[in-house]
Backbone as CSV, one residue per row, in Angstrom:
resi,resn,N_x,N_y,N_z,CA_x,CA_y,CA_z,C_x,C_y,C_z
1,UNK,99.122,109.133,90.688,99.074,107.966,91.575,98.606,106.748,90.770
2,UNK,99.271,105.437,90.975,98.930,104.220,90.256,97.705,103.668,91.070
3,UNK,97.089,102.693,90.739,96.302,102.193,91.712,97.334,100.655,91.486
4,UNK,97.271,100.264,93.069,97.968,98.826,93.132,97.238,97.985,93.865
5,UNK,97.779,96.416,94.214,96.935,95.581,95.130,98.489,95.097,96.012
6,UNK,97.555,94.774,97.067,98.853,94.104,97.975,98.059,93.027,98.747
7,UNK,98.865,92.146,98.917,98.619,90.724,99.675,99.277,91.098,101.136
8,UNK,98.175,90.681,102.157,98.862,90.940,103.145,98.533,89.777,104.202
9,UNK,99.526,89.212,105.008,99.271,88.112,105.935,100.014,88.296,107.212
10,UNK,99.543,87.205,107.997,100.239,87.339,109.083,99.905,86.022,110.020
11,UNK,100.934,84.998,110.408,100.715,83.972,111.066,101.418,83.807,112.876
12,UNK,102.031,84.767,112.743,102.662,85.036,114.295,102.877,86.274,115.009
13,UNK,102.757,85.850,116.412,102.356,86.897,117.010,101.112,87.292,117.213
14,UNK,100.715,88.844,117.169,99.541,89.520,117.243,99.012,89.837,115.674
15,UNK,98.487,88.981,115.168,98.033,88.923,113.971,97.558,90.107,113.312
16,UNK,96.283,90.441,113.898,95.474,91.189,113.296,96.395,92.952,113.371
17,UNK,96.627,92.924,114.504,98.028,94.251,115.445,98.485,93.672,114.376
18,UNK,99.162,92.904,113.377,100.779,93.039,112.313,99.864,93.725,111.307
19,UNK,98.668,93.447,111.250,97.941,93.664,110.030,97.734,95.262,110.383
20,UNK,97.355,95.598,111.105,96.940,96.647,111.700,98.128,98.301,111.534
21,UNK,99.486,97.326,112.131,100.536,98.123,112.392,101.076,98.405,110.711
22,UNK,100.998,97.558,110.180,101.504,97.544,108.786,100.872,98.579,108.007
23,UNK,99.480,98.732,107.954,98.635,99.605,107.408,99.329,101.004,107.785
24,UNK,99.203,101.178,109.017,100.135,102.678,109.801,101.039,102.907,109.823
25,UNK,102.122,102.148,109.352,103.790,102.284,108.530,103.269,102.709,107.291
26,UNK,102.528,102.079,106.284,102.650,102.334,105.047,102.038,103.454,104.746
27,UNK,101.330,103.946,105.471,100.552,105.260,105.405,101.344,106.755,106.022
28,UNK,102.270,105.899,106.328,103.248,107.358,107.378,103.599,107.636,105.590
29,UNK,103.766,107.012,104.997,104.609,107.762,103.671,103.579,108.282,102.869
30,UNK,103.949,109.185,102.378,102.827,110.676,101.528,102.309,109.986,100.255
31,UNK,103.314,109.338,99.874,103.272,108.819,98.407,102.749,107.522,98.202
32,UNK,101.867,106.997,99.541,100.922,105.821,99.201,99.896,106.190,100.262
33,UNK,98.721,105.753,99.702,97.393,105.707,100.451,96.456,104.563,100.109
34,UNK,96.147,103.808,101.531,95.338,102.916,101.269,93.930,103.246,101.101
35,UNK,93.042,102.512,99.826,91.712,103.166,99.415,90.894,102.255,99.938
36,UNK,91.148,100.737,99.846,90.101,99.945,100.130,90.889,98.785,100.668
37,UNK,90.066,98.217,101.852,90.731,96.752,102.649,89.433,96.179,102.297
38,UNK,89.845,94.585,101.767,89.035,93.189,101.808,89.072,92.731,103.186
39,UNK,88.306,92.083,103.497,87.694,91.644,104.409,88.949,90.848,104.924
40,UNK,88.821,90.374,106.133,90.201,90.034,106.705,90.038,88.310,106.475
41,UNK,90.658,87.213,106.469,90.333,85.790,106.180,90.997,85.011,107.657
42,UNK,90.393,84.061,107.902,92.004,83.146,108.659,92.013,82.003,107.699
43,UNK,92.920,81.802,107.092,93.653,80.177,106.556,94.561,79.421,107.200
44,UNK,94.325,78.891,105.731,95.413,77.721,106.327,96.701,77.836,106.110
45,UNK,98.195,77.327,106.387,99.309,77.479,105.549,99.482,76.980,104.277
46,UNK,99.718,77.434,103.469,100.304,76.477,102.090,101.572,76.181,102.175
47,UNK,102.528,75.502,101.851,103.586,74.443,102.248,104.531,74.939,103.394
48,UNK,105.575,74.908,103.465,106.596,74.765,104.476,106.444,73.963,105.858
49,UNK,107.175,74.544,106.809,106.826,73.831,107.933,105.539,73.968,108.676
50,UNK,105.544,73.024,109.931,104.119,73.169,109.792,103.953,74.392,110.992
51,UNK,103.264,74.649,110.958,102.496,76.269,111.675,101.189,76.756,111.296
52,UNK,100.982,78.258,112.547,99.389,78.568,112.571,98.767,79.036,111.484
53,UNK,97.362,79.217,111.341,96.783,79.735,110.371,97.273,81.366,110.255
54,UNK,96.757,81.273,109.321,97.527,82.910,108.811,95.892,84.057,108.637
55,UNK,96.025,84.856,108.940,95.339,86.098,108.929,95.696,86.682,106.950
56,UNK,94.494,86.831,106.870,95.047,87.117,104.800,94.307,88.023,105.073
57,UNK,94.411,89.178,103.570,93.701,90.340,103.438,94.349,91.031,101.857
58,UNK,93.212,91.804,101.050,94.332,92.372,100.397,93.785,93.866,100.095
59,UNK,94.696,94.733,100.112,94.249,96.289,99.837,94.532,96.986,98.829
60,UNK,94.177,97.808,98.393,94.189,98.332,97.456,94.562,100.030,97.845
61,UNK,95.772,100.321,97.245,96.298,101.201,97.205,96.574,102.224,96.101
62,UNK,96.657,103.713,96.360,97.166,104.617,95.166,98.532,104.826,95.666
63,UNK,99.620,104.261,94.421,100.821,104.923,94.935,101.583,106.061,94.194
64,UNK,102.321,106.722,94.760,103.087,107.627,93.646,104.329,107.492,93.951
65,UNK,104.889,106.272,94.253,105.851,105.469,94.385,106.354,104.613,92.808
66,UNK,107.786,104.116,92.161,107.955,103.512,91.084,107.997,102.140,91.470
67,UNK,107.270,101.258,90.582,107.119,99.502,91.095,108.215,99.433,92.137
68,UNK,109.633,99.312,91.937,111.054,99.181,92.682,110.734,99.711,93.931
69,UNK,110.466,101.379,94.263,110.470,101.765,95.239,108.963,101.226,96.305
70,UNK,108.214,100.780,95.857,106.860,100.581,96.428,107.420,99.310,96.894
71,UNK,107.785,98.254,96.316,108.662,96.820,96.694,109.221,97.557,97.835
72,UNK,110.574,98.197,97.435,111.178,98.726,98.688,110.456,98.913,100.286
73,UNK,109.683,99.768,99.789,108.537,100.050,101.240,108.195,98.556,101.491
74,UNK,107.522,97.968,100.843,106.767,97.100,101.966,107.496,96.059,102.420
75,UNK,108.967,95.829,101.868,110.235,94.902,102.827,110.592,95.993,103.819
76,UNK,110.554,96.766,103.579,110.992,97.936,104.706,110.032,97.952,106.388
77,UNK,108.789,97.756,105.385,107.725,97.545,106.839,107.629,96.251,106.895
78,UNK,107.860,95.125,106.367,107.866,93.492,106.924,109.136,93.899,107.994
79,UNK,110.227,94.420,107.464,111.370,94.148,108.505,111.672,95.171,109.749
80,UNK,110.662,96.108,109.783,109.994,97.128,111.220,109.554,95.985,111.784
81,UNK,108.587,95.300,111.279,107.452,94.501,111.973,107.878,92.898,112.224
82,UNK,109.363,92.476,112.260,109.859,91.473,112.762,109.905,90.798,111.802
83,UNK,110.288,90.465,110.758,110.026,89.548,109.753,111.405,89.394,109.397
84,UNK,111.331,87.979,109.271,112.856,87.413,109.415,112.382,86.149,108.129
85,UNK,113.611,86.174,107.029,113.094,85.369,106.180,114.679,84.156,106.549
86,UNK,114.155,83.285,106.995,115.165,82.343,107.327,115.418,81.122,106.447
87,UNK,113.494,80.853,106.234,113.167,79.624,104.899,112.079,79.896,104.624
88,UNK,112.036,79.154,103.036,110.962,79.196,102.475,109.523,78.847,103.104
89,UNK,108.526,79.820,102.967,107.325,79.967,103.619,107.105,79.115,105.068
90,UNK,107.945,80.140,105.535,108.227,79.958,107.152,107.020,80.942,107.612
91,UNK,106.863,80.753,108.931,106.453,81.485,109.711,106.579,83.092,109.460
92,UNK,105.761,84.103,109.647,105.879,85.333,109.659,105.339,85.859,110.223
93,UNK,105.693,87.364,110.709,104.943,88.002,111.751,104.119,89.015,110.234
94,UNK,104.940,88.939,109.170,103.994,89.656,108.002,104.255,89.406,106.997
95,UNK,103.659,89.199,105.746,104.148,89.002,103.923,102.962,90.026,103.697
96,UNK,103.599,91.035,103.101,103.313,92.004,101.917,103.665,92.126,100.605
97,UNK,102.963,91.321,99.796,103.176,91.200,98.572,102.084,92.052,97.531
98,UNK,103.328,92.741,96.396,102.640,93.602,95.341,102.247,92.911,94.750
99,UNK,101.125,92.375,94.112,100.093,92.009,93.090,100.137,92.763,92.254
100,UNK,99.620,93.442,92.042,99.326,94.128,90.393,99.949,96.221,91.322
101,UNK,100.407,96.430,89.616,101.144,97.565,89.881,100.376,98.520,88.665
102,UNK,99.604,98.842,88.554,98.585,99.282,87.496,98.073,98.221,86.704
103,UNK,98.266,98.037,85.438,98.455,97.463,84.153,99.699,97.036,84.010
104,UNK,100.856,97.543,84.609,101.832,97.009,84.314,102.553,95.436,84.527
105,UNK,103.223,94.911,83.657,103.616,93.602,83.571,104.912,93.569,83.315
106,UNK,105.989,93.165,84.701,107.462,93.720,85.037,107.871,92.159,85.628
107,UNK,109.277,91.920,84.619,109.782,90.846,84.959,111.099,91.253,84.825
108,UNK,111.726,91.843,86.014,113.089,91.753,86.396,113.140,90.997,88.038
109,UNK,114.597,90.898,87.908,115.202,89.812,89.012,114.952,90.947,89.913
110,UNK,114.100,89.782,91.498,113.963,90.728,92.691,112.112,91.415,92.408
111,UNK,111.617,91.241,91.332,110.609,91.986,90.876,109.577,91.607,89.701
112,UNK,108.616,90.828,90.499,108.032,90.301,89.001,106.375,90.406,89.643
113,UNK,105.791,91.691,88.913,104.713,92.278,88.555,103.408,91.840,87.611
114,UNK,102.372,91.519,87.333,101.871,90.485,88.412,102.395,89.800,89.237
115,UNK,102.198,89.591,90.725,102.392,88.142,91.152,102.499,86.936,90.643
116,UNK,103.482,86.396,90.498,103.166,84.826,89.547,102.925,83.942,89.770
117,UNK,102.105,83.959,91.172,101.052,82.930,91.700,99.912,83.172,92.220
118,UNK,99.828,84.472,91.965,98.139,84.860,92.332,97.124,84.238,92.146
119,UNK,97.565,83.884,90.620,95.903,83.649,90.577,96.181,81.791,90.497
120,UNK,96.820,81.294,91.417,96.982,79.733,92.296,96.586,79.819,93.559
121,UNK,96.215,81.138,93.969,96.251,80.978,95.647,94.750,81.812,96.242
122,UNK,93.984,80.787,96.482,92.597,81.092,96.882,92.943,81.960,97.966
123,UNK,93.557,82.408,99.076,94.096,82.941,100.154,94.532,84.310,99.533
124,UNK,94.222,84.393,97.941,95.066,85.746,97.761,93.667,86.248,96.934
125,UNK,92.930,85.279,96.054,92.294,85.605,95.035,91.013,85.956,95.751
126,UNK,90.324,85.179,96.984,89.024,85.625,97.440,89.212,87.114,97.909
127,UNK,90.187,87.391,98.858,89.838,88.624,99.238,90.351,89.953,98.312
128,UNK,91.009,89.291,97.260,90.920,90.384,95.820,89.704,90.288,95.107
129,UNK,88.848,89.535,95.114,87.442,89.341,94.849,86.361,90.249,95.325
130,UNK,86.744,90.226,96.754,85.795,91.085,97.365,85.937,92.544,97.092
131,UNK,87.367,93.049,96.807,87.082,94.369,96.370,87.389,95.068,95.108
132,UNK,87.940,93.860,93.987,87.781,94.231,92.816,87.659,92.964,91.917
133,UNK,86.655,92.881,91.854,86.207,91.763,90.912,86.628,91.761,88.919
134,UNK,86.252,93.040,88.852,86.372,93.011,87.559,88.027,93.750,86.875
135,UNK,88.288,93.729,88.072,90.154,94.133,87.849,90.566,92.799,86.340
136,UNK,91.466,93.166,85.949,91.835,92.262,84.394,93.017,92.274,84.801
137,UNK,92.972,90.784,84.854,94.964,90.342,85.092,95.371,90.519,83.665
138,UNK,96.932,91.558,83.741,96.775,91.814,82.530,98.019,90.740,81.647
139,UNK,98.198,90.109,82.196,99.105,88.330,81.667,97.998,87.215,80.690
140,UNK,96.786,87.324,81.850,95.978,86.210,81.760,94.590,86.581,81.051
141,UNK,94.811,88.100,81.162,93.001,88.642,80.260,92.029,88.339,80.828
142,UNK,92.130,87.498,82.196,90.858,87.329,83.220,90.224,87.978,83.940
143,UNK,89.282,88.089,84.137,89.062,88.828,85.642,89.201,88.459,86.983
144,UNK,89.865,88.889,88.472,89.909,88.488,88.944,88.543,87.616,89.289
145,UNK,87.329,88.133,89.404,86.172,86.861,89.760,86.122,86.045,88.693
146,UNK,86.660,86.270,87.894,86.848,84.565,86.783,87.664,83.611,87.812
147,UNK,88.692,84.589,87.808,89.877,83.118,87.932,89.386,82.647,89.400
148,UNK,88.996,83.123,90.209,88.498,83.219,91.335,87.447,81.824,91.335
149,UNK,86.834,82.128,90.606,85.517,80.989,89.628,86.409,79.745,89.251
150,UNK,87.277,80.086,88.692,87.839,78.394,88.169,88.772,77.901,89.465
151,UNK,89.333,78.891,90.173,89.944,77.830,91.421,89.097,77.560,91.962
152,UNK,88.130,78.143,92.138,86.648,77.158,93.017,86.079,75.944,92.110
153,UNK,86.322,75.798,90.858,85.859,74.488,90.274,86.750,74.217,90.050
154,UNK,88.347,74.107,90.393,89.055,73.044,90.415,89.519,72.230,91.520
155,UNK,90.362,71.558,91.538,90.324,70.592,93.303,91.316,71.489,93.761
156,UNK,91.611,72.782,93.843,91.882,73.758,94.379,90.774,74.328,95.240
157,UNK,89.643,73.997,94.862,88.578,74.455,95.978,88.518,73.665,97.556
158,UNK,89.434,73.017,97.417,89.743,72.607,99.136,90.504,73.454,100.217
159,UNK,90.923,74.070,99.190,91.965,75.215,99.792,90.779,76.090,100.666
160,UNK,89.689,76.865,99.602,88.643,77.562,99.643,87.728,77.108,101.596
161,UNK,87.805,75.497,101.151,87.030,74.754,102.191,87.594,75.021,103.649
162,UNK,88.570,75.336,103.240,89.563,75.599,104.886,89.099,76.773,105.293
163,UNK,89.312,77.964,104.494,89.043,78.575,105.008,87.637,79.325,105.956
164,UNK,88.093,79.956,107.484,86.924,80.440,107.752,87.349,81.829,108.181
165,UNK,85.722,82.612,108.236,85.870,84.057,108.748,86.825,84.219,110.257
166,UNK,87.365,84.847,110.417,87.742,85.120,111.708,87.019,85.776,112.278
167,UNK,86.194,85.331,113.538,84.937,86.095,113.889,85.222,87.440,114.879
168,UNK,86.489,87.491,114.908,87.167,88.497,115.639,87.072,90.015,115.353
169,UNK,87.064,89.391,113.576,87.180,90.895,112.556,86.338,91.016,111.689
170,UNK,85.728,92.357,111.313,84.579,92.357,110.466,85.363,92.805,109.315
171,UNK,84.292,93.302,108.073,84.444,94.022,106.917,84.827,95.604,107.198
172,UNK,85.360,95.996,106.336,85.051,97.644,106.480,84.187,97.933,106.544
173,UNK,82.732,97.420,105.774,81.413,97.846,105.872,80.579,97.697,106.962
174,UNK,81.273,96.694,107.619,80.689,96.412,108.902,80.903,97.453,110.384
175,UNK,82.123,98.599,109.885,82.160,99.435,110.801,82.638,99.174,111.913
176,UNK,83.500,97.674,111.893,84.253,97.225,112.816,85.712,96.887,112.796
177,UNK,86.302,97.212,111.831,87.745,96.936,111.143,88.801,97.101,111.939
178,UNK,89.320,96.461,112.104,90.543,96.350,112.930,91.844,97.188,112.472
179,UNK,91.622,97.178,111.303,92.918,98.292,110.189,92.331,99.428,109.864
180,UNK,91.441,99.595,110.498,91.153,100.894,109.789,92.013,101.932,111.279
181,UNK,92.251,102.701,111.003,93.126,103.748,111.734,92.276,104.585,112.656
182,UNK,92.096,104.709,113.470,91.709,105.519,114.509,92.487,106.738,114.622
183,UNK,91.076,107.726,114.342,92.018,109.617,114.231,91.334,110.112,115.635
């Protein structure tokens, strides 16, 4: 099993339920298991049209899935879960994006491993912060709480300023998680 990260959002509809439902699609399959959820965020949008704040989060997964097929899955569960890509950073009922796929660093068309805006997007980098700080982007040789550190001292930290907790949803540690699965 690899260990991976995934970006996960959601600005329409039943937010936290897309976040929620998504977790329980991706877990119906044998060959991924989620290990750890960051704390859930509400933001703001970053460009397109204008619309609601978005619900962010990112988890950390073991897969025994190949980069390609793990991509596969999680367009597979955006498009269970209503997700219609009509225009650029439109509205969604979900974006599941692979971040890091071990160590590995994969640039084919349809597929490019790191994310190649991760570490631009405070909405992706805080709540990869919270549960792996010392992860090493392996492009940039940083750690995620570095780079994390310099978008907060650059005028990228307004981004940061927007955001607030959603008081709706706790931490995992808090024993109140909205994604965590009920057995």
């Amino acid at each position: 099993m690899i260990r991976a990260f995934i970006a996960v959002g959601s600005n329409l509809g039943n937010r936290s339920g897309n976040l929620s439902s998504a977790k329980s699609w991706l877990e119906k399959n044998r060959r991924i298991k989620v290990v750890k959820l960051s704390p859930v965020y509400q933001t703001e949008p970053v460009g397109g049209p204008p619309q609601g704040k978005y619900l962010n989060a990112v988890w950390e997964i073991a897969a025994g899935l190949k980069p390609r097929e793990l991509l596969g899955e999680l367009l597979k569960v955006e498009i269970l879960l209503g997700r219609r890509r009509k225009e650029k950073n439109a509205p969604r009922t979900l974006d599941l994006d692979l971040l890091f796929y071990g160590n590995q660093v994969i640039h084919e068309p349809g597929l490019e491993v790191p994310h190649p805006r991760l570490h631009q997007r405070a909405f992706v980098l805080k709540p990869l912060a919270d549960i792996a700080p010392d992860w090493i982007h392996p492009e940039l040789g940083k750690t995620i709480k570095f780079l994390w550190e310099e978008i907060c001292a650059r005028s990228e930290a307004q981004v940061w300023s927007k955001f607030e907790r959603d008081t709706k949803l706790r931490s995992p540690e808090a024993g109140n998680n909205p994604l965590k699965t009920k057995k």
